[in-house]
C-alpha positions as CSV (number, residue, x, y, z in Angstrom):
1,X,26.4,4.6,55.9
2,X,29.8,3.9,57.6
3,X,32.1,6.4,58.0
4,X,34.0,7.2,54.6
5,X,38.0,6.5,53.8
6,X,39.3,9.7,52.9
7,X,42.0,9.6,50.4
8,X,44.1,13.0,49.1
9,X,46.5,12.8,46.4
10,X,48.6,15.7,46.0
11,X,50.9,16.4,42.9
12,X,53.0,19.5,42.9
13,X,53.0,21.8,39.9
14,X,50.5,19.9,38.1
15,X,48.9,22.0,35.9
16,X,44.9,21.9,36.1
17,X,44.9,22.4,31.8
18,X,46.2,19.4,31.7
19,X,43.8,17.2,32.3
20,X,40.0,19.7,32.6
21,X,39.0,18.6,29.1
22,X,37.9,22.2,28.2
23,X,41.1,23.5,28.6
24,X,43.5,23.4,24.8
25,X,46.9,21.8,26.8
26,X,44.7,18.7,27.7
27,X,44.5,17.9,24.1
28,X,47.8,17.6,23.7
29,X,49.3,15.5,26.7
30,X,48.1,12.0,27.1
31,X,46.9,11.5,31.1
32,X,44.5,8.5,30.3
33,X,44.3,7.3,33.8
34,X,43.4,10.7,35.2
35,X,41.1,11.4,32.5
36,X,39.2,8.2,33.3
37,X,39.3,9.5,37.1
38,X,37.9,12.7,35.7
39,X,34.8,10.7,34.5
40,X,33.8,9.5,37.5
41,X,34.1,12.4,39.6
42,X,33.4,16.5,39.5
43,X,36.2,19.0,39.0
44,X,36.3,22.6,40.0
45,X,37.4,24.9,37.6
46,X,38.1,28.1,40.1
47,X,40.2,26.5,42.3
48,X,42.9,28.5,43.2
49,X,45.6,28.7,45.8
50,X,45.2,31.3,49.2
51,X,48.9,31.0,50.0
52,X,51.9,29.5,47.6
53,X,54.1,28.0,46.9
54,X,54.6,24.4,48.3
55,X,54.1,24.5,52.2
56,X,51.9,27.2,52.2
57,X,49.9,25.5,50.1
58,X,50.0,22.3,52.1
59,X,49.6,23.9,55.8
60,X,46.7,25.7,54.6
61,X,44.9,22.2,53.1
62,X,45.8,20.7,56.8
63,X,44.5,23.5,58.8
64,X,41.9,25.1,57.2
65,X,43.5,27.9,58.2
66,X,44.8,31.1,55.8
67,X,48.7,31.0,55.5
68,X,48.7,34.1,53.3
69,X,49.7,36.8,54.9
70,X,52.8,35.7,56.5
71,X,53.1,36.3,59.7
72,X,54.9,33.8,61.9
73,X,58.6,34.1,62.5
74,X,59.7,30.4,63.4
75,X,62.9,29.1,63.9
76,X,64.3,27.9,60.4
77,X,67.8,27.3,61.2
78,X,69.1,24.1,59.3
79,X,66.8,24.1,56.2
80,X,67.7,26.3,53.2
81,X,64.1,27.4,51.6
82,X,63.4,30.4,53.2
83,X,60.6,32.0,51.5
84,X,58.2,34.2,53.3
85,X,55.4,31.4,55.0
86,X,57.7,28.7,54.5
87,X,57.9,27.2,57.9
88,X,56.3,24.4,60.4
89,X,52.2,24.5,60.9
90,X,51.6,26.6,64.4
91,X,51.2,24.9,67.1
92,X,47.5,26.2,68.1
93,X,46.4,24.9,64.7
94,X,45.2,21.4,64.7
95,X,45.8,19.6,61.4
96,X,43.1,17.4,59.7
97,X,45.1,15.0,60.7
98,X,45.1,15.2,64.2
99,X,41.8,15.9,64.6
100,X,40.9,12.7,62.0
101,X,43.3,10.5,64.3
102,X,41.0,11.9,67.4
103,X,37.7,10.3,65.9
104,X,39.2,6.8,65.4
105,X,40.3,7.2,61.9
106,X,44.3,5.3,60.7
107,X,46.0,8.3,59.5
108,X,48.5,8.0,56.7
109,X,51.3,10.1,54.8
110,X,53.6,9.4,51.6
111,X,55.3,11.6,50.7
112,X,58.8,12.7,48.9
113,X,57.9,16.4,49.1
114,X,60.8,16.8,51.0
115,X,60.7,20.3,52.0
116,X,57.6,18.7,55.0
117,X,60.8,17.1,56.6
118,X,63.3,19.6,56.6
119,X,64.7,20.5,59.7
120,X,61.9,22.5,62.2
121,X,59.1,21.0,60.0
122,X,56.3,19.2,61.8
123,X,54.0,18.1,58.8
124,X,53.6,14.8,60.1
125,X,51.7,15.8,62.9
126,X,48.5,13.3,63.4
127,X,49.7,10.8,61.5
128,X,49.9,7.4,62.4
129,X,52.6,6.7,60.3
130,X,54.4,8.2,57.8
131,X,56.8,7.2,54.6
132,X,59.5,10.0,53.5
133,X,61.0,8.4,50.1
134,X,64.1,10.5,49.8
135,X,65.9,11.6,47.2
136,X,63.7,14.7,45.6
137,X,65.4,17.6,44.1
138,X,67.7,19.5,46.8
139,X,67.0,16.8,49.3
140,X,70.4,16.1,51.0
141,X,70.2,12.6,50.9
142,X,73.4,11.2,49.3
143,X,76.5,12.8,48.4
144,X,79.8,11.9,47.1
145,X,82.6,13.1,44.4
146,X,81.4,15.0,41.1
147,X,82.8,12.3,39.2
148,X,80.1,9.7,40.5
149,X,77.8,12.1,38.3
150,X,80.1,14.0,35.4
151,X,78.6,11.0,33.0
152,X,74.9,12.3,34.3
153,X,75.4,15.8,33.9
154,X,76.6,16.2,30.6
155,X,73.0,15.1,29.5
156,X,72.1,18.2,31.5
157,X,74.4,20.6,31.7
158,X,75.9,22.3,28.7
159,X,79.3,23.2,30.4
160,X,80.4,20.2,33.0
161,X,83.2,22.7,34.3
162,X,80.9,25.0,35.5
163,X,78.7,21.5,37.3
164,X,79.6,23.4,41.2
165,X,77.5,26.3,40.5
166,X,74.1,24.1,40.1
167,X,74.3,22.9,43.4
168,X,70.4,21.6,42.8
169,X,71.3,19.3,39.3
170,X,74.4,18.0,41.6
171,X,72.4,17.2,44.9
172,X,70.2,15.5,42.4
173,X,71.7,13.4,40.4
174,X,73.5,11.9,43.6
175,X,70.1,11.0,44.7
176,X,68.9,9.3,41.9
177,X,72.1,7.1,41.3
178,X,71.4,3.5,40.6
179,X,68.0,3.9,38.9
180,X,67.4,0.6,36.9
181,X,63.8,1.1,35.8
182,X,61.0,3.0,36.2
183,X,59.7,2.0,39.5
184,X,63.2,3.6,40.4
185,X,61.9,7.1,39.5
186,X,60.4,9.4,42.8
187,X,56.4,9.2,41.4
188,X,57.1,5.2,40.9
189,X,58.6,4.9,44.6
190,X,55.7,7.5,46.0
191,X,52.8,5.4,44.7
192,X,54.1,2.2,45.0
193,X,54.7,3.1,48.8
194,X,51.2,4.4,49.3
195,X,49.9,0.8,47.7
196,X,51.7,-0.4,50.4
197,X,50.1,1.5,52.7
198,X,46.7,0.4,51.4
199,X,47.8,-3.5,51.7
200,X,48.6,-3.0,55.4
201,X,46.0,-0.6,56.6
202,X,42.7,-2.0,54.7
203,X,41.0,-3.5,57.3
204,X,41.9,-0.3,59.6
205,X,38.9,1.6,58.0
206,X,38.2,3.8,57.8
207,X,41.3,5.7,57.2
208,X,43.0,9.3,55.9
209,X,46.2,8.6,53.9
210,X,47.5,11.6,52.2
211,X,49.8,11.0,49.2
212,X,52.0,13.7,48.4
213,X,54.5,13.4,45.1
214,X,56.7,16.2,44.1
215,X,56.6,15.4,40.6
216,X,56.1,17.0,38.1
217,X,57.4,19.9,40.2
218,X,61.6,20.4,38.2
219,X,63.7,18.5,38.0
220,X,61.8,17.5,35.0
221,X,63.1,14.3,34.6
222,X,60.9,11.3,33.4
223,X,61.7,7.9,31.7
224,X,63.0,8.9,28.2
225,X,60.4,7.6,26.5
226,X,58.0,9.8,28.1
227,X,59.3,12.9,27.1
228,X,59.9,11.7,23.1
229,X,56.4,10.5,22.5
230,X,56.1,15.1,22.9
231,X,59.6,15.6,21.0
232,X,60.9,12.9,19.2
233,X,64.2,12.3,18.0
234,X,66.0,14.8,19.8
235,X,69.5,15.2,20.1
236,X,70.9,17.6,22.9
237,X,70.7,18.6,26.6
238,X,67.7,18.1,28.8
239,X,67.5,20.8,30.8
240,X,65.3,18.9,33.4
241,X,66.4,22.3,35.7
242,X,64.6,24.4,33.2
243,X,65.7,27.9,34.2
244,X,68.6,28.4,31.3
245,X,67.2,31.6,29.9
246,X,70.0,31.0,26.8
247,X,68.2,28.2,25.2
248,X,67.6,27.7,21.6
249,X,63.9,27.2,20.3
250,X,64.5,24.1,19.8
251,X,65.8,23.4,23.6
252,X,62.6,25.2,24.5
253,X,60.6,22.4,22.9
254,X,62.1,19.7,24.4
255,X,61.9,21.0,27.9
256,X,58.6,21.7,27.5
257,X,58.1,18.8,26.3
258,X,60.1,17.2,29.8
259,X,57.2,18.4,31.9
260,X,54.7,17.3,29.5
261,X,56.3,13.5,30.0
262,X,56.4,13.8,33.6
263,X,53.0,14.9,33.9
264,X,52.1,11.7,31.9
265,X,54.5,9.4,34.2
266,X,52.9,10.9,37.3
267,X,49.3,10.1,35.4
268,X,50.5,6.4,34.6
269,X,51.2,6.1,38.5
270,X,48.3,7.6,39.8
271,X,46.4,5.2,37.7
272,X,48.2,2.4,39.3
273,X,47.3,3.5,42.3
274,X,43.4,3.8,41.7
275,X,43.4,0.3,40.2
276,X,45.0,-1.1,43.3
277,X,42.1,0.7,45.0
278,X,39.3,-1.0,42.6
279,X,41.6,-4.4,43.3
280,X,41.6,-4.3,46.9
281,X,37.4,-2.8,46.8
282,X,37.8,0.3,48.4
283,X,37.5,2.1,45.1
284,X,34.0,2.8,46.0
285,X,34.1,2.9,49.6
286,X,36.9,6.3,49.4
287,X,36.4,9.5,49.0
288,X,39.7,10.9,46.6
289,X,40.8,13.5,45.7
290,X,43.5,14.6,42.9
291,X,44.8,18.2,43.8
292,X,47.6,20.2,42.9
293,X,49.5,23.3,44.6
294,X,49.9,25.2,41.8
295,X,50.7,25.2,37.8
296,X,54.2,26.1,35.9
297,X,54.6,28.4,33.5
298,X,55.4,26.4,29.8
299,X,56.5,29.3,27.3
300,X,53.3,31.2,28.0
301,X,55.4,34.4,29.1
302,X,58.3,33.5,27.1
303,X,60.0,31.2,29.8
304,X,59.7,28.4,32.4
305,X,59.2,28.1,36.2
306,X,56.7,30.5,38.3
307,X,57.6,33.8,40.4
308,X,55.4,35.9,42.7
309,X,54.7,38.2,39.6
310,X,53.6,36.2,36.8
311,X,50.0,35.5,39.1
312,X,48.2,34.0,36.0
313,X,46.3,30.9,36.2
314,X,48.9,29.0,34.5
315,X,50.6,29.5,37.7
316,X,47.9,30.5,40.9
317,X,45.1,27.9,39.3
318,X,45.4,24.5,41.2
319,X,43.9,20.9,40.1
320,X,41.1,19.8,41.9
321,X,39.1,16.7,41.4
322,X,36.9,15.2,43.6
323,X,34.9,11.4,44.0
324,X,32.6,11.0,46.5
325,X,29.8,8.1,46.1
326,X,27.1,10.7,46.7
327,X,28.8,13.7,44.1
328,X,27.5,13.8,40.6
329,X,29.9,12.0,37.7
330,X,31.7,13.6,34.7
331,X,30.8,17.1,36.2
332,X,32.4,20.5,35.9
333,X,31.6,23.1,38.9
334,X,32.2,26.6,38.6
335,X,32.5,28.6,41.9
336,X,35.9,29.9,43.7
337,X,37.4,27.3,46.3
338,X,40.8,27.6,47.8
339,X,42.8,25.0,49.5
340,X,42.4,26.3,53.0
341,X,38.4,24.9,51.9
342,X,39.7,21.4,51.9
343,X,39.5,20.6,55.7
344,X,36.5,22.1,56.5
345,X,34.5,20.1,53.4
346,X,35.8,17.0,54.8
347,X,35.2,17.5,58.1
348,X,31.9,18.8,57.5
349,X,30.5,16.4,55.3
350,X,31.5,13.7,57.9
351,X,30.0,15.1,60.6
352,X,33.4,16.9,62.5
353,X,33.0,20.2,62.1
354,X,35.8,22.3,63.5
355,X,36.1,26.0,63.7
356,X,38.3,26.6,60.2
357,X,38.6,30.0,58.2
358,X,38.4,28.0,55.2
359,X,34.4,27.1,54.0
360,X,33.2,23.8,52.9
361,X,32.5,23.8,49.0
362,X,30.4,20.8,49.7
363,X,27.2,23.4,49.0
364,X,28.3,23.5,45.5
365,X,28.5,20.1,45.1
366,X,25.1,19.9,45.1
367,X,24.9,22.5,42.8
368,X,24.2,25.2,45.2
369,X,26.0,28.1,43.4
370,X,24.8,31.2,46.1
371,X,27.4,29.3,48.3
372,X,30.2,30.7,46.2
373,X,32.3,33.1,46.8
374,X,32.5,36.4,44.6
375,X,36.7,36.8,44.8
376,X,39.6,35.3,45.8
377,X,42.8,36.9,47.4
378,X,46.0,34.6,46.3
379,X,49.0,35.4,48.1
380,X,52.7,34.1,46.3
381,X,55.3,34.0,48.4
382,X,58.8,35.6,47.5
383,X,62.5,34.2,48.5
384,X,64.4,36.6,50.0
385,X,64.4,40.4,52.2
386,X,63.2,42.8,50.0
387,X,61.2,40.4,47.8
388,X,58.2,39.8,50.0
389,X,56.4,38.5,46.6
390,X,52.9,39.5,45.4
391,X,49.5,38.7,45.7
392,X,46.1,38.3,43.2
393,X,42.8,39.6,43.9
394,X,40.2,37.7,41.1
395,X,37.0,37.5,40.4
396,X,34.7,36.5,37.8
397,X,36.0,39.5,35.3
398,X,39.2,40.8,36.4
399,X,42.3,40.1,38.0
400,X,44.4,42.4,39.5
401,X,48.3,41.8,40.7
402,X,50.0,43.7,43.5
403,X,53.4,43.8,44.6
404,X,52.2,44.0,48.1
405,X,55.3,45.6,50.2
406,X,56.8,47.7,47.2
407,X,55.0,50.9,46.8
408,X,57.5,51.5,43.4
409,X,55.9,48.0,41.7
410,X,52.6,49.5,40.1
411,X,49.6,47.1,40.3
412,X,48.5,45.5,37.2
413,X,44.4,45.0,36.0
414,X,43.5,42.3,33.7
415,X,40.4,42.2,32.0
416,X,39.1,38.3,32.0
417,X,36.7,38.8,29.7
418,X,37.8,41.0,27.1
419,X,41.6,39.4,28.1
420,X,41.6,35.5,28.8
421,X,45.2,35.1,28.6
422,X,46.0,38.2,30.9
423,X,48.1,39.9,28.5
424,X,47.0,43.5,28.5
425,X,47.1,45.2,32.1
426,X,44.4,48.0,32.0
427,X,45.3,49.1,34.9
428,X,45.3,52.9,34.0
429,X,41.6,52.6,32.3
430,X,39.5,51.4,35.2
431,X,41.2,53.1,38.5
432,X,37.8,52.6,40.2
433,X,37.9,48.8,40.0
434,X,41.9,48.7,40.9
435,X,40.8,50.6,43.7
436,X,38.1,47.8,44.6
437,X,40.3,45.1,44.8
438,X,43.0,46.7,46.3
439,X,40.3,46.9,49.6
440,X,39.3,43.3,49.0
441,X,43.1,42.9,49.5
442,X,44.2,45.1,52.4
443,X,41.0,43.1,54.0
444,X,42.8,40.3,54.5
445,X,46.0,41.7,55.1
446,X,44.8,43.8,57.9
447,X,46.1,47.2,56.8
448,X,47.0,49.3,54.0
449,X,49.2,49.0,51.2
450,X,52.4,48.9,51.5
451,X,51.8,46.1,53.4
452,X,55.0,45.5,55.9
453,X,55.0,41.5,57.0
454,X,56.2,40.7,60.4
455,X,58.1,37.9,59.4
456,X,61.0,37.8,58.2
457,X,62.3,35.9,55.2
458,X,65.9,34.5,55.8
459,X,68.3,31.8,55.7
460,X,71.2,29.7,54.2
461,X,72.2,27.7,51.0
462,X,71.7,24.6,50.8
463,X,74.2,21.7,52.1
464,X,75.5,20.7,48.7
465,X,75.7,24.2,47.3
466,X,77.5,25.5,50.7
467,X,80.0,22.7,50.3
468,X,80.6,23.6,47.0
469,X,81.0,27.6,47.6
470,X,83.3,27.0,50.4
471,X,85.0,24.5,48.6
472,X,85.8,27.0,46.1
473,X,86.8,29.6,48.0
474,X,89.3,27.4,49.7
475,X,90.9,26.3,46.2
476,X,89.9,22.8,47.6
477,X,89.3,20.0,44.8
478,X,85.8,19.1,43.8
């Protein structure tokens, strides 16, 4: 058998309920192409991230390598997210990439995850070539004077005059000016990019393209239509930044139902996508996967949006579906992966092993279930000094949630089978078995808790929002 094209699709903050048909949410959101995908390939239903959010995630799918703990204090002068692990891949860690490129395989990435670009980033490393589509969330792309947007923002913003302090919406809607249709939205421009990709590089075979769309990660802003087929005629703001902890009930249901639209945008996308791939016959000649960083939390706590606390699988569980011509069809598989897993599978089951931390979940595949792992240890990171974030330690019956650095944050114990939604922390009832994951934890940290990191978290605002601040303080006119 020739050597397989290996194809990765990677959607931020797409939640894995929405589309594992076991789960309640996927009843309610419409994802037809996905759950057509879903068919004719095996999901895992313990997948769960080892370090998050975004790059963590995505250095530790390229590596194979744990980014949880953090521990590497690069140089992140010139870009503004400065959460702990939030930096450029090491540069002793080969990347699948690199080590794909190496064996003769066309390596591609498109991508409007901006925060791989960012200044001291080096994700593209072993790719042939590479497609950034600007324009994503903070992404200083295009600027110009608040009234190019006032118009915009009153759809979004409840009090224009107060438009300079939400530096992100502002950034934002500068990006997105012009937008005609809906192959003018970021998922449409992703996509339509990789097909692209996929024209030009199809007789290169075999080949690694990674597709990477930010959406549905906020701002939650699909085609209209996509959001009012989950809360018709609505009259109001869309707060497509969905952290306003004032709204009304009502707000609440639209916004939830924003991410719900834009999860079913990114699903009429992907679909295009996969039927270019049956179009152009390499459908059956790839091996794809759908995966996801991480989840979002919609109302179940009471709010929006995902911290280093809230480690429930709304937030930690991540999306991962797989077709391979020689994996079963229509399949569920239970066992705990992680993303650092991802390398090492591929690489395995192709015949390049490299020396990875993560394991190949191949094994369970074939239904091999010795192969799995009895825990996980999920590390999230937090944003500034003092708020070095928290980490999960799960298994098949209990979770437990640590504020790993602050000796004054008491854990928390969750019993997953008397508890499936993780509401009632038993902590104080079963000190034995918060004692036994607190080991399985200090494990991979190296040392006891409280844990102290050597990096450092640290850094500045962002371009639009320093503009703004200085402009303020200067009494200059915005």
């Amino acid at each position: 058998m020739p050597p397989m094209n290996v194809i990765c699709i990677c959607l931020d903050t797409f939640r894995a309920d929405l589309v594992y048909p076991e789960d309640p949410l996927s009843a309610e959101v419409d994802t037809p192409h996905l759950d057509r995908f879903l068919r004719d390939a095996v999901w895992f239903r313990q997948a769960f991230g080892e370090g998050l959010p975004t790059l963590q995630m995505r250095r530790g799918c390229f590596t194979g390598r744990r980014s949880f703990p953090w521990r590497f204090n690069f140089d992140r002068r010139g870009h503004w997210h400065h959460a702990y692990g939030w930096h450029k891949i090491p540069p002793e860690q080969d990347t699948l990439a690199e080590i794909l490129l190496r064996r003769g395989y066309a390596t591609g990435l498109v991508a409007d995850t901006y925060h791989m670009f960012k200044p001291t980033m080096n994700y593209t490393r072993g790719f042939l070539s590479y497609d950034f589509l600007r324009g994503q969330e903070n992404d200083n792309w295009k600027s110009g004077p608040l009234s190019l947007i006032r118009g915009q923002a009153a759809k979004h913003a409840p009090s224009p005059s107060k438009l300079p302090a939400q530096s992100t919406l502002i950034q934002y809607l500068h990006n997105q000016r012009g937008r005609k249709s809906e192959e003018d939205y970021q998922c449409a421009r992703v996509f339509r990019s990789a097909m692209s990709w996929i024209d030009d590089n199809a007789e290169n075979a075999p080949f690694f393209l990674w597709i990477d769309s930010f959406d549905p990660h906020e701002p939650w802003d699909p085609p209209r239509p996509y959001a009012d087929r989950y809360c018709p005629n609505y009259k109001g703001i869309d707060y497509i930044m969905p952290h306003n902890p004032k709204m009304t009930e009502k707000e609440k249901k639209r916004t939830r139902a924003l991410y719900l639209g834009e999860a079913t945008f990114v699903d009429r996308w992907v679909g295009a996508f996969l039927d270019h791939l049956k179009k152009k016959r390499l459908y059956d000649s790839s091996w794809i996967f759908v995966i996801a960083d991480h989840g979002t939390q919609l109302l179940e706590r009471g709010g929006f949006g995902k911290t280093p606390v809230d480690l429930h699988p709304f937030n930690t569980r991540q999306t991962w579906i797989m077709r391979h011509p020689e994996a079963p069809k229509g399949k569920p598989i239970d066992g705990f992966i992680q993303n650092h897993d991802l390398a090492p599978t591929i690489l395995g089951h192709l015949g390049l092993a490299s020396p990875m931390e993560g394991r190949s979940f191949w094994p369970l595949v074939e239904g091999d279930s010795s192969a799995a792992r009895d825990h996980v240890v999920i590390g999230w990171a937090g944003f500034r000094e003092g708020q070095d974030g928290g980490a999960s330690v799960r298994d098949n019956q209990w979770n437990a949630i640590f504020n790993v650095s602050r000796p004054d944050q008491p854990p928390r114990l969750f019993d997953l089978k008397a508890d499936p939604e993780e509401r009632n922390n038993v902590a104080d009832k079963h000190p034995q078995i918060l004692q036994k994951q607190q080991k399985r934890l200090e494990a991979v940290l190296g040392g006891p808790l409280p844990f102290s990191f050597n990096e450092k978290a640290g850094g500045g605002p962002s371009p639009c929002s320093s503009f703004y601040q200085t402009r303020g303080q200067l009494g200059m006119p915005v």
